[in-house]
MDTraj code that builds the backbone (N, CA, C; nanometers):
import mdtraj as md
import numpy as np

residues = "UNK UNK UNK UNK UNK UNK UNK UNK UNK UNK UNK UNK UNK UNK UNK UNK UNK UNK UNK UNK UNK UNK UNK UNK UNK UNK UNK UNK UNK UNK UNK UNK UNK UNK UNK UNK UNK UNK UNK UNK UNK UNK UNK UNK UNK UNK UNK UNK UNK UNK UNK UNK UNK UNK UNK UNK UNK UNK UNK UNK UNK UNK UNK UNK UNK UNK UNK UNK UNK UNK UNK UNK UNK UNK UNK UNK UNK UNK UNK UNK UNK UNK UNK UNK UNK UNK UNK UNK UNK UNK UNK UNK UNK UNK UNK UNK UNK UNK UNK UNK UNK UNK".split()
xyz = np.array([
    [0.0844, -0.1176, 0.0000],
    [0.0000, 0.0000, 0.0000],
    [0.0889, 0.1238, 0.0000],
    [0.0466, 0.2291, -0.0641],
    [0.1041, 0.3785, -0.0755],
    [0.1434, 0.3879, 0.0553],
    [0.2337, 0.3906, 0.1386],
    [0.2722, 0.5303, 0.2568],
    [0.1989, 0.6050, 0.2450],
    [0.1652, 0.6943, 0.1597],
    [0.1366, 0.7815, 0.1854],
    [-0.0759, 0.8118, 0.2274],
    [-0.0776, 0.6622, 0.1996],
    [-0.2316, 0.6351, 0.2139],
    [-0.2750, 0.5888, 0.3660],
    [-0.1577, 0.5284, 0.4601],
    [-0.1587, 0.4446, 0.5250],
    [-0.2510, 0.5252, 0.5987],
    [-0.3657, 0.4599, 0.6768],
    [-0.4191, 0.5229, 0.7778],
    [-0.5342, 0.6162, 0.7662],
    [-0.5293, 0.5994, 0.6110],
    [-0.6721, 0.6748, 0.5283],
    [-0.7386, 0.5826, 0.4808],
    [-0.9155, 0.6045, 0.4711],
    [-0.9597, 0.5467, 0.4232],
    [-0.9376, 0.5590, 0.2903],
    [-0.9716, 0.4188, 0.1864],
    [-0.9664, 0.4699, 0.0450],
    [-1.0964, 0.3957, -0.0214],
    [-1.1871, 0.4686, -0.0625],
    [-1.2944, 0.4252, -0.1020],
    [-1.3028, 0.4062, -0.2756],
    [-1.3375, 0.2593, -0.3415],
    [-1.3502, 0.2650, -0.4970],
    [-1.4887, 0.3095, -0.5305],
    [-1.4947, 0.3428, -0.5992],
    [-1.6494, 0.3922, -0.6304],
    [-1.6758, 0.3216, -0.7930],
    [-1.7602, 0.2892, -0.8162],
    [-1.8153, 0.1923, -0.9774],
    [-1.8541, 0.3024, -1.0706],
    [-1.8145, 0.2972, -1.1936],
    [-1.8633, 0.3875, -1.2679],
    [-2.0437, 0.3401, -1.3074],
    [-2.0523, 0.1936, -1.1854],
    [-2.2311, 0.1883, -1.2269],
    [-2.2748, 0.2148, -1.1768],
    [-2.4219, 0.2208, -1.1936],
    [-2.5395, 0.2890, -1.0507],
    [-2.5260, 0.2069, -0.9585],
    [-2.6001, 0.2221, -0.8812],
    [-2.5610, 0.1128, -0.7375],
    [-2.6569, 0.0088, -0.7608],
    [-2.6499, -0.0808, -0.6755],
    [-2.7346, -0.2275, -0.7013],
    [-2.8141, -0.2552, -0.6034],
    [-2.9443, -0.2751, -0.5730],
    [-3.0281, -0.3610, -0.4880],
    [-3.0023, -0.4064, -0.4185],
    [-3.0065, -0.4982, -0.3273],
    [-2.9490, -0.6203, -0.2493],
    [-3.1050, -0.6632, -0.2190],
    [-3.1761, -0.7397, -0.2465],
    [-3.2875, -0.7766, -0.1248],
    [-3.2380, -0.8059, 0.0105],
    [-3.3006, -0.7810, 0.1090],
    [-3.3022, -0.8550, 0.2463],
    [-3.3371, -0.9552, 0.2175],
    [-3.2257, -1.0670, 0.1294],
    [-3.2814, -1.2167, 0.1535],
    [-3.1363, -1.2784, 0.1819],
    [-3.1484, -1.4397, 0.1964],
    [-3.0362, -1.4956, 0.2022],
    [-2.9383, -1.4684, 0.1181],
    [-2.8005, -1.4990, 0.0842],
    [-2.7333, -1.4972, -0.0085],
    [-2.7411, -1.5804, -0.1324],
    [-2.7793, -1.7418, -0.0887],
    [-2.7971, -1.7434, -0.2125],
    [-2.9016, -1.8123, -0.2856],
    [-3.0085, -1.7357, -0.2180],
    [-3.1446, -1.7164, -0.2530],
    [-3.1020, -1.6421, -0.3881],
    [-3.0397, -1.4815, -0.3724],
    [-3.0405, -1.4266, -0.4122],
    [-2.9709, -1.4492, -0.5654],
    [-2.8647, -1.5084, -0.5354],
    [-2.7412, -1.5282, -0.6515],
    [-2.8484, -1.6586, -0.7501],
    [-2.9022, -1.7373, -0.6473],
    [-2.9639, -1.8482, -0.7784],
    [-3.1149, -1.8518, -0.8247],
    [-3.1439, -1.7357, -0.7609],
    [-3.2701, -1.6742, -0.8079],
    [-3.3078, -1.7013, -0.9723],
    [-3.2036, -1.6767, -0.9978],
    [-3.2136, -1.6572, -1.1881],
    [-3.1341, -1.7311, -1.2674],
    [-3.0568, -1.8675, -1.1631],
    [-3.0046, -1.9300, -1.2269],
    [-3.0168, -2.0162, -1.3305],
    [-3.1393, -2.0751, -1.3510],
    [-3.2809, -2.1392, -1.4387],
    [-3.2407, -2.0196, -1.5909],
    [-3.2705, -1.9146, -1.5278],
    [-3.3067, -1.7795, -1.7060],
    [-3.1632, -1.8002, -1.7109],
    [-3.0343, -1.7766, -1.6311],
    [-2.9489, -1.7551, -1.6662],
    [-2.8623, -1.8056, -1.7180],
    [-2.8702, -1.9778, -1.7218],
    [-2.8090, -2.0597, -1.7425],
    [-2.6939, -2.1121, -1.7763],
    [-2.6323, -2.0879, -1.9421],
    [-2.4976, -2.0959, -1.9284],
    [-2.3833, -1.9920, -1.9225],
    [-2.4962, -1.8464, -1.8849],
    [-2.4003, -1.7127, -1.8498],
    [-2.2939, -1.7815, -1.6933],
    [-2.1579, -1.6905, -1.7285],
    [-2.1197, -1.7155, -1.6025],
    [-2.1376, -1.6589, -1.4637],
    [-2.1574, -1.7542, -1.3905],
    [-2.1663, -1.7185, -1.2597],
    [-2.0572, -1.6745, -1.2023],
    [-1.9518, -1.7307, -1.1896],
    [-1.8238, -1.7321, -1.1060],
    [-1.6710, -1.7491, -1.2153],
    [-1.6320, -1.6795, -1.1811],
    [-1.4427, -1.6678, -1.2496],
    [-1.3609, -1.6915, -1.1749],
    [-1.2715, -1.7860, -1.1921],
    [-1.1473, -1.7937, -1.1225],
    [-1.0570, -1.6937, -1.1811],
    [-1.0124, -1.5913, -1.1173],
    [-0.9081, -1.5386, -1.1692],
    [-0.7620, -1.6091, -1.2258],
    [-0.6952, -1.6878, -1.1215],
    [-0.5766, -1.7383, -1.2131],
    [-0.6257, -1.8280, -1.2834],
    [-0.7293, -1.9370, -1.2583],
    [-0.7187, -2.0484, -1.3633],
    [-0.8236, -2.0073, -1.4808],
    [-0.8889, -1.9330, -1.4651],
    [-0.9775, -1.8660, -1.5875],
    [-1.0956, -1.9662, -1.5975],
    [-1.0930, -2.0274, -1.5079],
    [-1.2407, -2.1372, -1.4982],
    [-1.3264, -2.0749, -1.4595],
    [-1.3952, -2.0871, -1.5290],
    [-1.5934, -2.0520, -1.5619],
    [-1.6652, -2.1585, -1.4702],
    [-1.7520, -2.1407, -1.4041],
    [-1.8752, -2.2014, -1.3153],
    [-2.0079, -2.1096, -1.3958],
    [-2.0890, -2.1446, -1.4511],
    [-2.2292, -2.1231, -1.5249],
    [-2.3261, -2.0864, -1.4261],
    [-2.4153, -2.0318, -1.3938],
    [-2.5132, -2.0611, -1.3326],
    [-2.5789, -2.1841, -1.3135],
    [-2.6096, -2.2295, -1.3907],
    [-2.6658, -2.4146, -1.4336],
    [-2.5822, -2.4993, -1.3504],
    [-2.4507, -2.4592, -1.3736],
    [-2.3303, -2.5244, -1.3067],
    [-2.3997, -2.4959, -1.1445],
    [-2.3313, -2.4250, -1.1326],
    [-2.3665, -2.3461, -0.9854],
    [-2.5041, -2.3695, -0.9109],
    [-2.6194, -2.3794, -0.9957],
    [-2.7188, -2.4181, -0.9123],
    [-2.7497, -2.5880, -0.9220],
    [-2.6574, -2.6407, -1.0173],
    [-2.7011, -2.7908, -1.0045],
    [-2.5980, -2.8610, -0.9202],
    [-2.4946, -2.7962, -0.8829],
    [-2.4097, -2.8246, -0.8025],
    [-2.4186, -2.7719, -0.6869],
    [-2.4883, -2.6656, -0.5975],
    [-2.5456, -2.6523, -0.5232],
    [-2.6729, -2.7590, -0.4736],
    [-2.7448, -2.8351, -0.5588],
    [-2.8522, -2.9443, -0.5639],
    [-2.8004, -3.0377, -0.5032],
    [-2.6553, -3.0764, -0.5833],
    [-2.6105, -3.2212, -0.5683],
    [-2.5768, -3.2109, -0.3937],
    [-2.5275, -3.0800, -0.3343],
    [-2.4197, -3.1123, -0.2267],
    [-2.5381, -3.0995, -0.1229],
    [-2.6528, -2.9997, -0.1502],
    [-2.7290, -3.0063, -0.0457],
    [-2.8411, -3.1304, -0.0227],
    [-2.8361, -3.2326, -0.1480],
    [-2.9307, -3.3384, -0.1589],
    [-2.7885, -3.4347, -0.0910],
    [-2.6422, -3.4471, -0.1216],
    [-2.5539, -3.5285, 0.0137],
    [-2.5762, -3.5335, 0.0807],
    [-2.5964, -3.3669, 0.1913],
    [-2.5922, -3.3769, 0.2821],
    [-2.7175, -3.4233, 0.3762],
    [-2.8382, -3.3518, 0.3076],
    [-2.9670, -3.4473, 0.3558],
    [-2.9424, -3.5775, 0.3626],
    [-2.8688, -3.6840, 0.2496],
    [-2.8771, -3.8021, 0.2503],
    [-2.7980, -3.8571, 0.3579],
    [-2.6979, -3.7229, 0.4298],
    [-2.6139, -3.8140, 0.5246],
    [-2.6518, -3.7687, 0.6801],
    [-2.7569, -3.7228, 0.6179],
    [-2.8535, -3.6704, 0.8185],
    [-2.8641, -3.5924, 0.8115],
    [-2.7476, -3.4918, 0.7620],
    [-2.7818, -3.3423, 0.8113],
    [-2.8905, -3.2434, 0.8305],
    [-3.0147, -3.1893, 0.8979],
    [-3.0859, -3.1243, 0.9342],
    [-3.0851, -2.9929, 0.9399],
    [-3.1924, -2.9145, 0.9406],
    [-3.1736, -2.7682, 0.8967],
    [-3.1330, -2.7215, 1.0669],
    [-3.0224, -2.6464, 1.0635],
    [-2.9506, -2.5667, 1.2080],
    [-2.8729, -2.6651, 1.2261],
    [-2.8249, -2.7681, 1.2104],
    [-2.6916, -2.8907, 1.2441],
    [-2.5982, -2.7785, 1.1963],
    [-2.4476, -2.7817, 1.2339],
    [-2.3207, -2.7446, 1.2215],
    [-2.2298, -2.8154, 1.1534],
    [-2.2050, -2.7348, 1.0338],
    [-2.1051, -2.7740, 0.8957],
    [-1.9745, -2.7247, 0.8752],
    [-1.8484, -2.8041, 0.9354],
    [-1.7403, -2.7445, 0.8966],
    [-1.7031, -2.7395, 0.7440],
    [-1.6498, -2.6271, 0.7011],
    [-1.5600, -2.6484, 0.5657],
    [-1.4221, -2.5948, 0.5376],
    [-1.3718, -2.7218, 0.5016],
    [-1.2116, -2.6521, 0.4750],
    [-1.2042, -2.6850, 0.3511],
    [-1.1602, -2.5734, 0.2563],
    [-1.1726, -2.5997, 0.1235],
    [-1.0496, -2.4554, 0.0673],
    [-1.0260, -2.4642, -0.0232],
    [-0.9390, -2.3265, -0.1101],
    [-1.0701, -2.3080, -0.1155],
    [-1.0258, -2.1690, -0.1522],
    [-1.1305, -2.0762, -0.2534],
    [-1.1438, -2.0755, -0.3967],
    [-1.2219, -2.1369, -0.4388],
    [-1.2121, -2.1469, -0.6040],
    [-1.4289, -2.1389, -0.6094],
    [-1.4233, -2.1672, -0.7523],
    [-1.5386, -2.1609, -0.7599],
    [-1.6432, -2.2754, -0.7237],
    [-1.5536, -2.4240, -0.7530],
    [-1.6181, -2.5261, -0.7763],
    [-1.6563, -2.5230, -0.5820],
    [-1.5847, -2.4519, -0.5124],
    [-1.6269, -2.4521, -0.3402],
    [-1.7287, -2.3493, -0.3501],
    [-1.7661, -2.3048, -0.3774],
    [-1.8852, -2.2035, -0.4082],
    [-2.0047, -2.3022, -0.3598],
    [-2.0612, -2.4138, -0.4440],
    [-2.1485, -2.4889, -0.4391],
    [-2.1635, -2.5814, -0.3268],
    [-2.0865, -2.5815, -0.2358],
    [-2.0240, -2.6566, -0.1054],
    [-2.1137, -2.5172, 0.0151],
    [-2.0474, -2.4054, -0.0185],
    [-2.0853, -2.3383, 0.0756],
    [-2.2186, -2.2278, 0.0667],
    [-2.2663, -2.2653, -0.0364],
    [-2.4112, -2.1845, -0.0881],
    [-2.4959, -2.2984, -0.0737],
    [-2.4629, -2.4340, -0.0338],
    [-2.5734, -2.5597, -0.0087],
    [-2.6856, -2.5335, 0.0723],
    [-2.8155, -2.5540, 0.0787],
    [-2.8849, -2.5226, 0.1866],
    [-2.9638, -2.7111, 0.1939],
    [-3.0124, -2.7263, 0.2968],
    [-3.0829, -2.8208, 0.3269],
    [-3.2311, -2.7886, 0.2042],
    [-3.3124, -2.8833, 0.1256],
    [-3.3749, -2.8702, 0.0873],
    [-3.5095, -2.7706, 0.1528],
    [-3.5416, -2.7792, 0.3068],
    [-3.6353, -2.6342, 0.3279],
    [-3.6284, -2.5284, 0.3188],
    [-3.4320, -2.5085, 0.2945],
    [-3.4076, -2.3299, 0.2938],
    [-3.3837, -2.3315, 0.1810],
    [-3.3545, -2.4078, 0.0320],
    [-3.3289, -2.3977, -0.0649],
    [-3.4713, -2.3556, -0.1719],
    [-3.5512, -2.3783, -0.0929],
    [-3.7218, -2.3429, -0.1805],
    [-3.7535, -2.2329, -0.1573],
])
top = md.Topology()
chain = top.add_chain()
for i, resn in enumerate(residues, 1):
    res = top.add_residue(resn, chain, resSeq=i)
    for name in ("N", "CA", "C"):
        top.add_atom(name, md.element.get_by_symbol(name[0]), res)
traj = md.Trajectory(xyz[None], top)
């Protein structure tokens, strides 16, 4: 960081208008439109340049939260995850138990 910044805030600002957020879950929100959106991308890896789709992303969100139902897990049980950060962990940690996923 600049010296000469240290200790200042530094705010980026978007040359777009600002965006919505609903007061909903997170990723209520993100797979809301994953169905219309389908093979647009959802997620970029910056170094490896791997693409995750929406389609991707919400059918892989399906698979991990239909695992974990299959292996007991219940809605409020406690889920560790240790994973890198990439995209394909995206779908690991946007899982919901099938009642919070509807």
């Amino acid at each position: 960081m600049d010296p000469l910044l240290r200790g200042r805030a530094v705010i980026f600002r978007s040359p777009h208008p600002d965006i919505t957020v609903p007061d909903i879950a997170l990723h209520r929100f993100v797979l809301a439109r994953a169905t219309e959106l389908g093979d647009k991308p959802a997620l970029i890896d910056g170094p490896s340049g791997r693409t995750l789709t929406y389609a991707q992303l919400g059918a892989g969100v399906d698979r991990v939260a239909a695992g974990l139902a299959q292996r007991g897990f219940e809605q409020d049980d406690v889920l560790g995850l240790f994973m890198p950060n990439c995209p394909s962990s995206r779908s690991s940690s946007m899982a919901r138990l099938p009642p919070l996923a509807s």
